[in-house]
N, CA, C and O atoms as CSV, one atom per row, in Angstrom:
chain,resi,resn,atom,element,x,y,z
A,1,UNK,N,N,140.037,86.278,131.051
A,1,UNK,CA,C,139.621,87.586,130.603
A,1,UNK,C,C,139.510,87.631,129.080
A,1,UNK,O,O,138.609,88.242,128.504
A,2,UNK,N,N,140.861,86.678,128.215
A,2,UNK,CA,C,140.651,86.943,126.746
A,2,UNK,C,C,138.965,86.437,126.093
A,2,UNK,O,O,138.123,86.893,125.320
A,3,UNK,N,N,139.211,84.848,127.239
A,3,UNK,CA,C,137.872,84.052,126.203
A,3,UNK,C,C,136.781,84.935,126.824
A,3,UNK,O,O,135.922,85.010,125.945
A,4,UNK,N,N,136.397,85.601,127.831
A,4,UNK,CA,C,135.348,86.175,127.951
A,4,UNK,C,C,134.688,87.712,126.865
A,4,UNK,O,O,133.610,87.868,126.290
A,5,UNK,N,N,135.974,88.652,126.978
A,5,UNK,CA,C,136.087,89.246,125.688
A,5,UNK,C,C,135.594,88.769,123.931
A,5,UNK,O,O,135.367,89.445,122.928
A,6,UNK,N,N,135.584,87.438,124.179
A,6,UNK,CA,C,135.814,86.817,123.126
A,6,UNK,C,C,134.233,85.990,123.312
A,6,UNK,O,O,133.554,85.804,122.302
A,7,UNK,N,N,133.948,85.725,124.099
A,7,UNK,CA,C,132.231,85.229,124.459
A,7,UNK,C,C,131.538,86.489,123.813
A,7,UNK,O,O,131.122,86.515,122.655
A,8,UNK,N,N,131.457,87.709,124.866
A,8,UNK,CA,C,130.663,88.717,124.657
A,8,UNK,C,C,130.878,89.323,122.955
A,8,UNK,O,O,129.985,89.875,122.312
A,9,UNK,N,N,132.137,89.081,122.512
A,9,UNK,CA,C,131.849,89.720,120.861
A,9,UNK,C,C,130.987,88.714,120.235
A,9,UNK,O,O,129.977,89.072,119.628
A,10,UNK,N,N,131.307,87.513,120.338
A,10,UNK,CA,C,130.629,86.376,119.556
A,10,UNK,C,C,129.272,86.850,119.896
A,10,UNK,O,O,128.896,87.565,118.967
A,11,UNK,N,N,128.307,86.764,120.881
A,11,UNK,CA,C,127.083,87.156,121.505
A,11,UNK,C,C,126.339,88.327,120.602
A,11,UNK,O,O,125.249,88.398,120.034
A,12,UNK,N,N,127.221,89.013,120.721
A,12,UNK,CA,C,127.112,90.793,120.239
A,12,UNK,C,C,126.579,90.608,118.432
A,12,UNK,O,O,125.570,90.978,117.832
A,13,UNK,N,N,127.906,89.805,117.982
A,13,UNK,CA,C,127.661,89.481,116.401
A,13,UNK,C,C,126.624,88.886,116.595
A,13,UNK,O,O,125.650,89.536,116.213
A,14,UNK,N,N,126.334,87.695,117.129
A,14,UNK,CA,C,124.732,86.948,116.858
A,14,UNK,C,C,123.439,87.610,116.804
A,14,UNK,O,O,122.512,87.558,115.995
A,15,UNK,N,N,123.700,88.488,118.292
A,15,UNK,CA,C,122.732,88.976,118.045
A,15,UNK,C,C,122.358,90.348,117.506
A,15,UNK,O,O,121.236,90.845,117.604
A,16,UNK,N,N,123.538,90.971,116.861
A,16,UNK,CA,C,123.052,91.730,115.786
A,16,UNK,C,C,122.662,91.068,114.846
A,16,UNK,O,O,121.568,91.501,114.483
A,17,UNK,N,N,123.122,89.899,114.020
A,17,UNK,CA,C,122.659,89.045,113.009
A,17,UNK,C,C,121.515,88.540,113.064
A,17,UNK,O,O,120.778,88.507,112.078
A,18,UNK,N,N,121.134,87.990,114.412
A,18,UNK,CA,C,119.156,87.674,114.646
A,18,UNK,C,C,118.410,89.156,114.454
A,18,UNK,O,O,117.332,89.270,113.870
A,19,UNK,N,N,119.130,90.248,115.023
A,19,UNK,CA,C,117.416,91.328,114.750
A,19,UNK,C,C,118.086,91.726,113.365
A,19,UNK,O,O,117.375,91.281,112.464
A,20,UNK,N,N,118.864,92.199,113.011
A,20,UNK,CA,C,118.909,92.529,111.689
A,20,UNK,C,C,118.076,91.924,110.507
A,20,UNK,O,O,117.365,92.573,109.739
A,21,UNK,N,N,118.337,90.221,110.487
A,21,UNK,CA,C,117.437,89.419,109.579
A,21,UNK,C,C,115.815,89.898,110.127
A,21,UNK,O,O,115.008,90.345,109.312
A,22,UNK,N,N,115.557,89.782,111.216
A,22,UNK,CA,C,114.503,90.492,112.090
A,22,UNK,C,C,114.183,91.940,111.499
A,22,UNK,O,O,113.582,91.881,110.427
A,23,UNK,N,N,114.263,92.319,111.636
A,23,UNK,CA,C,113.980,94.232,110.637
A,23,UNK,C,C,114.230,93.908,109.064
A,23,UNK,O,O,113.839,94.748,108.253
A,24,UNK,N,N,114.877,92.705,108.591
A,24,UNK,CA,C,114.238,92.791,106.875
A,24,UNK,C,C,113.587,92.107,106.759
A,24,UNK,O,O,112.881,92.256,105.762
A,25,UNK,N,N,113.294,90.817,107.672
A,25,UNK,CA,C,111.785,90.316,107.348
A,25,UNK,C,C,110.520,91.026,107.895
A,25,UNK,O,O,109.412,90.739,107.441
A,26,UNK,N,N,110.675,91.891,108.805
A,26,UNK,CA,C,109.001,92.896,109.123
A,26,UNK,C,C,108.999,93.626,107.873
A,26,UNK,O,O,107.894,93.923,107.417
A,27,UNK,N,N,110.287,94.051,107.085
A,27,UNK,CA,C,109.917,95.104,106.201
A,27,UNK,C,C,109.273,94.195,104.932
A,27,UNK,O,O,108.283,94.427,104.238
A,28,UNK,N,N,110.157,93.152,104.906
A,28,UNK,CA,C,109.404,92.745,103.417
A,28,UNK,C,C,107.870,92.021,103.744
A,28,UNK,O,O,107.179,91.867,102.737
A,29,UNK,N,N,107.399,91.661,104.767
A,29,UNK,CA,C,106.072,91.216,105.006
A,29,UNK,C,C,105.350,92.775,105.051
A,29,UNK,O,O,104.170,92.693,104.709
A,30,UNK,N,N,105.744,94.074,105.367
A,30,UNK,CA,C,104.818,94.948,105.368
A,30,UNK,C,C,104.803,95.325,103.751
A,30,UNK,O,O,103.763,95.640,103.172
A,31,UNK,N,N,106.051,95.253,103.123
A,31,UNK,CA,C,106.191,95.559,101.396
A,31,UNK,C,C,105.232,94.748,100.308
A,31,UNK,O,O,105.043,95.238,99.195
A,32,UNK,N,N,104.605,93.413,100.712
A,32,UNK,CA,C,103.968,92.371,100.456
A,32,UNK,C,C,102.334,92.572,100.809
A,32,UNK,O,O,101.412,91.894,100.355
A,33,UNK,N,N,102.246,93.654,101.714
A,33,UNK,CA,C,101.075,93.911,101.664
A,33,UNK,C,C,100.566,95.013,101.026
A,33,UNK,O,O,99.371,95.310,101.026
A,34,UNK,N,N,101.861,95.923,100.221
A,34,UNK,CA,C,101.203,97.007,99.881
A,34,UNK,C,C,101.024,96.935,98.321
A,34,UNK,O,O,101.663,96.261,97.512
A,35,UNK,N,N,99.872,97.904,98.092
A,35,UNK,CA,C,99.670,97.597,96.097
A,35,UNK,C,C,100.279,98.799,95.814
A,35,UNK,O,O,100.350,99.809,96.515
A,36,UNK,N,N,100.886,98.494,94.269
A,36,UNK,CA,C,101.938,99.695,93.905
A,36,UNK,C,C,100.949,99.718,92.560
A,36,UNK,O,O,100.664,98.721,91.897
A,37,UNK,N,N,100.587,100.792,92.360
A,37,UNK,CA,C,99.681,100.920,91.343
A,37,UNK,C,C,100.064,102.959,90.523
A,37,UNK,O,O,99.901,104.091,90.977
A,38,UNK,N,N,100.447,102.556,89.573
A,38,UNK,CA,C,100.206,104.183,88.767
A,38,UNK,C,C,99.823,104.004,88.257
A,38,UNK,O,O,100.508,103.726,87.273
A,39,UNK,N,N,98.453,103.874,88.054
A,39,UNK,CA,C,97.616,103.598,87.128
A,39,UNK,C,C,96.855,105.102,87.275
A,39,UNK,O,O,96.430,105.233,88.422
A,40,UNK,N,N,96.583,106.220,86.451
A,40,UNK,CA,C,96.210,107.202,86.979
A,40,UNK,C,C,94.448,107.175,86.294
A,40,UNK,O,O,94.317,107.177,85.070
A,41,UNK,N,N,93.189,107.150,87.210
A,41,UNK,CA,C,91.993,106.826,86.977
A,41,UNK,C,C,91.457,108.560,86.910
A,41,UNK,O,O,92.126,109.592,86.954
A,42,UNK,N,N,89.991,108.343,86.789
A,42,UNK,CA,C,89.413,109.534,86.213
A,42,UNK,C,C,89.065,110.044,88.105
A,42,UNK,O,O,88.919,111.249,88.309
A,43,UNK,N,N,88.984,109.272,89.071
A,43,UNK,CA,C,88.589,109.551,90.218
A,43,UNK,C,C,89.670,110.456,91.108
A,43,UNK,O,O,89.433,111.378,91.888
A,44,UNK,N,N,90.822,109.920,90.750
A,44,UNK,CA,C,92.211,110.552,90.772
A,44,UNK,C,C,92.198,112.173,90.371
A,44,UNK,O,O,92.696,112.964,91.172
A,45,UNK,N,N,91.662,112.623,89.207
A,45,UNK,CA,C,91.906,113.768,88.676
A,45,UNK,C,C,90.680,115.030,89.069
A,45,UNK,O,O,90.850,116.123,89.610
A,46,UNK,N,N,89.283,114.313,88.502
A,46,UNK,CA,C,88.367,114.729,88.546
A,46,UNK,C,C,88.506,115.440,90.214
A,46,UNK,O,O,88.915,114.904,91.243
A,47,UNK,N,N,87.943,116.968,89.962
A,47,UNK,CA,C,87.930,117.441,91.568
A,47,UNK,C,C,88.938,117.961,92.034
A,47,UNK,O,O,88.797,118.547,93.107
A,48,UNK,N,N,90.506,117.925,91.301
A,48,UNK,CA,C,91.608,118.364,91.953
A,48,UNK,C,C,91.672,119.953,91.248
A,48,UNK,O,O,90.990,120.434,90.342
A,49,UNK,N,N,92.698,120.497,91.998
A,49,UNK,CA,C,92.698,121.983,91.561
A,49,UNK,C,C,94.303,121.885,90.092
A,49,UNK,O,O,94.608,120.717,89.850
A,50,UNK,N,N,94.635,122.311,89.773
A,50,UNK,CA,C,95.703,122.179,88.491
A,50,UNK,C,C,96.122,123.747,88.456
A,50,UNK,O,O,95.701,124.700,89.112
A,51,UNK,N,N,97.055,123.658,87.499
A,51,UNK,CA,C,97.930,125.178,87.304
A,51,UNK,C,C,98.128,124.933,85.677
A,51,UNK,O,O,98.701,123.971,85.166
A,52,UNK,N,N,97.505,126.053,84.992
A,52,UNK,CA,C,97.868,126.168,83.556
A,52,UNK,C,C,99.030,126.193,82.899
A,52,UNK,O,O,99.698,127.227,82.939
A,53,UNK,N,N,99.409,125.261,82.300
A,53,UNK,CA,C,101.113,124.985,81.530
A,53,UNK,C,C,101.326,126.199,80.733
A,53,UNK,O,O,102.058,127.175,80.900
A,54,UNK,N,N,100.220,125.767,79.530
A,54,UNK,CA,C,100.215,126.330,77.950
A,54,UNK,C,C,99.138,126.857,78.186
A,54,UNK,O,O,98.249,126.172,78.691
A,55,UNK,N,N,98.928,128.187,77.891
A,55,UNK,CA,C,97.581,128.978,77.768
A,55,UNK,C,C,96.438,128.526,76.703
A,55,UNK,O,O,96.553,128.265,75.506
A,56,UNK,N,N,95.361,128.523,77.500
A,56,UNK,CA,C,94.226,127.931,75.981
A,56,UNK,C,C,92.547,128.790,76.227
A,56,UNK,O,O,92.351,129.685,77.050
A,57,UNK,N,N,91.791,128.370,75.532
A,57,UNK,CA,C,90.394,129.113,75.506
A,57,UNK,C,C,89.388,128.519,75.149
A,57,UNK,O,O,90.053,127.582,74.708
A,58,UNK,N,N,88.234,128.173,74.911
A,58,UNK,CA,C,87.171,127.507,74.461
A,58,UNK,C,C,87.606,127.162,73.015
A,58,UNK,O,O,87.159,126.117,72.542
A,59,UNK,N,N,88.378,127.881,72.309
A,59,UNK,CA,C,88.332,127.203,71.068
A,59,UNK,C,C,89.613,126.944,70.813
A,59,UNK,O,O,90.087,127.382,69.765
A,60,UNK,N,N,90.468,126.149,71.754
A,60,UNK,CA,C,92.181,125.508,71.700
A,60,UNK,C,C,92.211,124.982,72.819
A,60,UNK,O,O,91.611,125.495,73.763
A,61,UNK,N,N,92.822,124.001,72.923
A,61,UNK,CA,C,93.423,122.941,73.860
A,61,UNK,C,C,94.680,123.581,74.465
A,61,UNK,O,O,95.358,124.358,73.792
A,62,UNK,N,N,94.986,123.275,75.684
A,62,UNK,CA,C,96.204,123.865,76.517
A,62,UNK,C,C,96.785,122.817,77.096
A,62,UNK,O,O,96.512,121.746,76.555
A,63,UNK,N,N,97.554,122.764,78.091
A,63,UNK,CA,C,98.261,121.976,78.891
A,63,UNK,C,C,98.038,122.371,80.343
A,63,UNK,O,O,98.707,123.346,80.685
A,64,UNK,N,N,97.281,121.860,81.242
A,64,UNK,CA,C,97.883,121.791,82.876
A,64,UNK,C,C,98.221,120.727,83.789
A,64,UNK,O,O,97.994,119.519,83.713
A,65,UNK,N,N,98.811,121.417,84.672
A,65,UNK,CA,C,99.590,120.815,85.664
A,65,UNK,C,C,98.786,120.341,86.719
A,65,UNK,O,O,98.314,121.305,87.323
A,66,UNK,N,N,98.214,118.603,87.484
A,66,UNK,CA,C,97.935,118.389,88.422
A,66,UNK,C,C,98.549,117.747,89.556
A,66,UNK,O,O,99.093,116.703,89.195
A,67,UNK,N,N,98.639,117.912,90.471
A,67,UNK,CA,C,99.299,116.902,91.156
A,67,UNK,C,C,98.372,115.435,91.674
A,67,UNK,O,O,97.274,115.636,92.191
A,68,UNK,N,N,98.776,114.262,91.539
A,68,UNK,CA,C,98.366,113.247,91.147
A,68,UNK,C,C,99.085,112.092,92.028
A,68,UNK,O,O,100.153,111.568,91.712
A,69,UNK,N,N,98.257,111.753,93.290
A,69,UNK,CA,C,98.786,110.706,93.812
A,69,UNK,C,C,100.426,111.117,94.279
A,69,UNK,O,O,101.195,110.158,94.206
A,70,UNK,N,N,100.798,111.908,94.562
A,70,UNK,CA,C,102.065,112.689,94.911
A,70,UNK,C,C,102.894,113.312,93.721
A,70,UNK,O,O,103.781,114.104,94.040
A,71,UNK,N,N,102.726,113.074,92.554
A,71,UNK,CA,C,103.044,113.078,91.404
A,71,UNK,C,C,102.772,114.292,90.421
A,71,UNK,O,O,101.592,114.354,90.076
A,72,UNK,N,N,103.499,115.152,89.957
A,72,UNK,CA,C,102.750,116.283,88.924
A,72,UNK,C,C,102.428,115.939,87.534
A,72,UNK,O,O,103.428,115.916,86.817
A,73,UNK,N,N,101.351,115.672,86.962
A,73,UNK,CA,C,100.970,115.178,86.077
A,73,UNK,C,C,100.612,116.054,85.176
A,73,UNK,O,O,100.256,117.126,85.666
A,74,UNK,N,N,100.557,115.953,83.437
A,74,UNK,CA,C,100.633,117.022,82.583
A,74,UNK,C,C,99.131,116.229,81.974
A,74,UNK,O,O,98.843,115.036,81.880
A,75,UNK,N,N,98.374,117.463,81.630
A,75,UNK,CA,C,97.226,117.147,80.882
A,75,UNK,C,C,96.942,117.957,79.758
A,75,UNK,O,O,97.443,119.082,79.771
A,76,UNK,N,N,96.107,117.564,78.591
A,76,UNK,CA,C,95.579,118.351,77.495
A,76,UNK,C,C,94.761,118.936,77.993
A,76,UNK,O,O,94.204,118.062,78.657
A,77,UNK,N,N,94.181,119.948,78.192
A,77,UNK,CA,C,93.244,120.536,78.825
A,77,UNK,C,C,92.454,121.940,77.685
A,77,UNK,O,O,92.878,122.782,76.894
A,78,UNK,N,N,90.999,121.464,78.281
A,78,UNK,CA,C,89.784,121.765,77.281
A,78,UNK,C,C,88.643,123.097,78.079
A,78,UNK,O,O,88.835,123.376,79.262
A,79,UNK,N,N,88.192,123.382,77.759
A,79,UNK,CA,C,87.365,124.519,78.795
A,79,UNK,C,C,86.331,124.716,77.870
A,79,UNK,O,O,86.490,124.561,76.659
A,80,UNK,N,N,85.250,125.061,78.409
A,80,UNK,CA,C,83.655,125.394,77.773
A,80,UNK,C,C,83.094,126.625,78.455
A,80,UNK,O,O,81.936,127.033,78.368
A,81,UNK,N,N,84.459,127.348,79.400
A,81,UNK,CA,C,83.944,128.767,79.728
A,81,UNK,C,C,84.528,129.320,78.947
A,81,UNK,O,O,85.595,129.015,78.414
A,82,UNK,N,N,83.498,130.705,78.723
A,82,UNK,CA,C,83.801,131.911,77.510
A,82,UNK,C,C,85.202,132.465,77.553
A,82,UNK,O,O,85.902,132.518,76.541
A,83,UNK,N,N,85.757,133.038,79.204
A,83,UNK,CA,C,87.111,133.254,78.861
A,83,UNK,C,C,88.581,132.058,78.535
A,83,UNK,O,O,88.476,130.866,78.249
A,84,UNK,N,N,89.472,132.610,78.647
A,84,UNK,CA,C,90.476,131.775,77.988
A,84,UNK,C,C,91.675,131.875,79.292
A,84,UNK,O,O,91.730,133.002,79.785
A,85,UNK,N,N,92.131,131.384,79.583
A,85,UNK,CA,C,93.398,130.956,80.731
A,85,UNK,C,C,94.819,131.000,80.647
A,85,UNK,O,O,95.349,130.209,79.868
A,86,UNK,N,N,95.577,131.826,81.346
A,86,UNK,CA,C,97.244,132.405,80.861
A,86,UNK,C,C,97.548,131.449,81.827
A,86,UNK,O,O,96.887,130.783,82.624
A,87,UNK,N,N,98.842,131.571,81.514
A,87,UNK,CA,C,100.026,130.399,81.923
A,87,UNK,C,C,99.820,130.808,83.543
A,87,UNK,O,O,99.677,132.014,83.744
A,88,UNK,N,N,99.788,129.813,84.867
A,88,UNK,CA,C,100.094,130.074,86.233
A,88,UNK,C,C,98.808,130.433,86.762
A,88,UNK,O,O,98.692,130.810,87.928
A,89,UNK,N,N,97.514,130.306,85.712
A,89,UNK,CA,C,95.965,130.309,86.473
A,89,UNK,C,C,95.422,129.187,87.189
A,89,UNK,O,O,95.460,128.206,86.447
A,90,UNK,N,N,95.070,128.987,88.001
A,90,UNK,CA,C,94.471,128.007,88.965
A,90,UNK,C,C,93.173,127.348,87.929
A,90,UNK,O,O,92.505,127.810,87.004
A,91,UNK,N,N,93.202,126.724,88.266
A,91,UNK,CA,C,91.893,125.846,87.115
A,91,UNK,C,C,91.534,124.935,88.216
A,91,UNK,O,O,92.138,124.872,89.287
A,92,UNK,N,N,90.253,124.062,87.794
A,92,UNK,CA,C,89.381,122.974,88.835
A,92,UNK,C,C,89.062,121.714,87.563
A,92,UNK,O,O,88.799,121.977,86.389
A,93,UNK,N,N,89.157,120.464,88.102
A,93,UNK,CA,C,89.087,119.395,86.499
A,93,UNK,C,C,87.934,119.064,87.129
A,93,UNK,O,O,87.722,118.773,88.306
A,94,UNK,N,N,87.083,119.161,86.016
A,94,UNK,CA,C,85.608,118.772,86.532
A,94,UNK,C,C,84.983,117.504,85.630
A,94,UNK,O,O,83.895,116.941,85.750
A,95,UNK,N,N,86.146,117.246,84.619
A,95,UNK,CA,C,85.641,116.008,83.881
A,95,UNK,C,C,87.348,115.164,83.320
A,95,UNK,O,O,88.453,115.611,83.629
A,96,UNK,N,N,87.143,114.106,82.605
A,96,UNK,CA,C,88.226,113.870,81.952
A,96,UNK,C,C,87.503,112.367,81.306
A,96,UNK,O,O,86.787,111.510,81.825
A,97,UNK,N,N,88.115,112.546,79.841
A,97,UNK,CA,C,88.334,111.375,78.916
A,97,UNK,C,C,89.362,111.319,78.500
A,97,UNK,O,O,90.136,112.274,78.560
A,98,UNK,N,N,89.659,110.175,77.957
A,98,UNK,CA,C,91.340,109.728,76.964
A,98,UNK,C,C,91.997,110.626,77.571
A,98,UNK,O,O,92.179,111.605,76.846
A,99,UNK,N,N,92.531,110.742,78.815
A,99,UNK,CA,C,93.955,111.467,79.307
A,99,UNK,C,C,93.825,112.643,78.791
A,99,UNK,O,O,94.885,113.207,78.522
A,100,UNK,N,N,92.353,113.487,78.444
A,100,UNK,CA,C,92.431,115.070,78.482
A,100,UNK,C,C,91.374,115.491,79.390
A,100,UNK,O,O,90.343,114.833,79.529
A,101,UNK,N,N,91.641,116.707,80.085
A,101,UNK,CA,C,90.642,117.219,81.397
A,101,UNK,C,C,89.944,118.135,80.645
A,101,UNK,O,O,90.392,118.758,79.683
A,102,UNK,N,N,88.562,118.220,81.220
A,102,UNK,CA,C,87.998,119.843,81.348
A,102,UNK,C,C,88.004,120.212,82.317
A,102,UNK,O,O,87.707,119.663,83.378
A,103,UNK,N,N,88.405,121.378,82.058
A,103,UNK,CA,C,88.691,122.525,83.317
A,103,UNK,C,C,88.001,123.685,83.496
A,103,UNK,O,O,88.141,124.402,82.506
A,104,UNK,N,N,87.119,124.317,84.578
A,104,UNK,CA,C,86.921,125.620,84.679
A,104,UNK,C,C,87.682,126.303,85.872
A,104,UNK,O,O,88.190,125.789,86.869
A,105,UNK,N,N,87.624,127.327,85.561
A,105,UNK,CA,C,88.609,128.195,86.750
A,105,UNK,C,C,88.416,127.683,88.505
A,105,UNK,O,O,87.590,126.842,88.859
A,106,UNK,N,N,89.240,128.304,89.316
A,106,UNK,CA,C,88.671,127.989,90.895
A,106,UNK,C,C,87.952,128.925,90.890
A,106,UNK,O,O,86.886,128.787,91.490
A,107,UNK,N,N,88.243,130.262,90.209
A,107,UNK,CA,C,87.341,131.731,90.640
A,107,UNK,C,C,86.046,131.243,90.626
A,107,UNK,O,O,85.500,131.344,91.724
A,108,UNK,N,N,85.114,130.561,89.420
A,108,UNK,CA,C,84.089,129.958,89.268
A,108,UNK,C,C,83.367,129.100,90.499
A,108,UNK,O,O,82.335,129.298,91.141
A,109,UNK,N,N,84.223,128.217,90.531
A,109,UNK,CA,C,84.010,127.029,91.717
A,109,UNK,C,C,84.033,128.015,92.999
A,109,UNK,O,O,84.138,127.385,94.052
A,110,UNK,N,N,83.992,128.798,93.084
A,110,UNK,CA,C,84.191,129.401,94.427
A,110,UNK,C,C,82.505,130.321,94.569
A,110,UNK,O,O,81.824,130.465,95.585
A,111,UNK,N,N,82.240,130.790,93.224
A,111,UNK,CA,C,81.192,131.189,93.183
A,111,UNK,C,C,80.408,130.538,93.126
A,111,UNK,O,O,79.378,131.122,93.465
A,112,UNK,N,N,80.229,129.477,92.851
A,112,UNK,CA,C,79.113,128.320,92.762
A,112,UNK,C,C,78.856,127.892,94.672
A,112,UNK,O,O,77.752,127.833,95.215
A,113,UNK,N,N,80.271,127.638,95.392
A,113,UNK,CA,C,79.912,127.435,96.479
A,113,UNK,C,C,79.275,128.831,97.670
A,113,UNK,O,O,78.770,128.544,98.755
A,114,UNK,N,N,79.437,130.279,97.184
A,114,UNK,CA,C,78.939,130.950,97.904
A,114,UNK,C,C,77.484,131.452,97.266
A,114,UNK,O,O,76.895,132.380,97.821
A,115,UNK,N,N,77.093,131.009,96.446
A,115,UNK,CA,C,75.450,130.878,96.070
A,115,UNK,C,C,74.775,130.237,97.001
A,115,UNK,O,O,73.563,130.060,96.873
């Protein structure tokens, strides 16, 4: 009865020790296939909706908020519509160079799509 007790633990340890090594080698062959990249591109930004940090207007630069690949990302942000944008306005990035966006409102973009 002892050595059998004593079979089945030995058994038990092994073969927790085979799938265990088993579940960290599937994980690191699936980790090996994936690309880890923050590289944040203009395709990334362009098109997303944002939230105004720092208030700004056609003639001052502001700050908004996009979310970015899961990420909230802070931008200089530029506008070429006549009004000007308070802190917590919805904005649309419709361009970007050197890590600053232009932005026009969603109100806009919304009117453009019901034309």
């Amino acid at each position: 009865m002892q050595n059998l007790i004593l079979i089945v633990a030995g058994i038990s340890v092994a073969v927790g020790i085979v799938l265990g090594a088993l579940v960290v080698w599937l994980i690191y062959i699936q980790r090996r296939r994936e690309v880890v990249d923050s590289l944040v591109r203009i395709n990334h930004v362009v098109g997303r909706s944002g939230t105004v940090e720092i208030p700004f207007d056609p003639k001052t630069q502001g700050k908004v908020c996009v979310n970015v690949k899961g990420s909230l990302v802070d931008f200089v942000a530029f506008t070429d519509e006549p009004k000007g944008f308070r802190q917590g306005d919805r904005v649309f990035v419709v361009g970007m160079k050197a890590n600053k966006v232009w932005v026009v409102s969603e109100d806009s973009i919304g009117n453009v799509k019901n034309q």
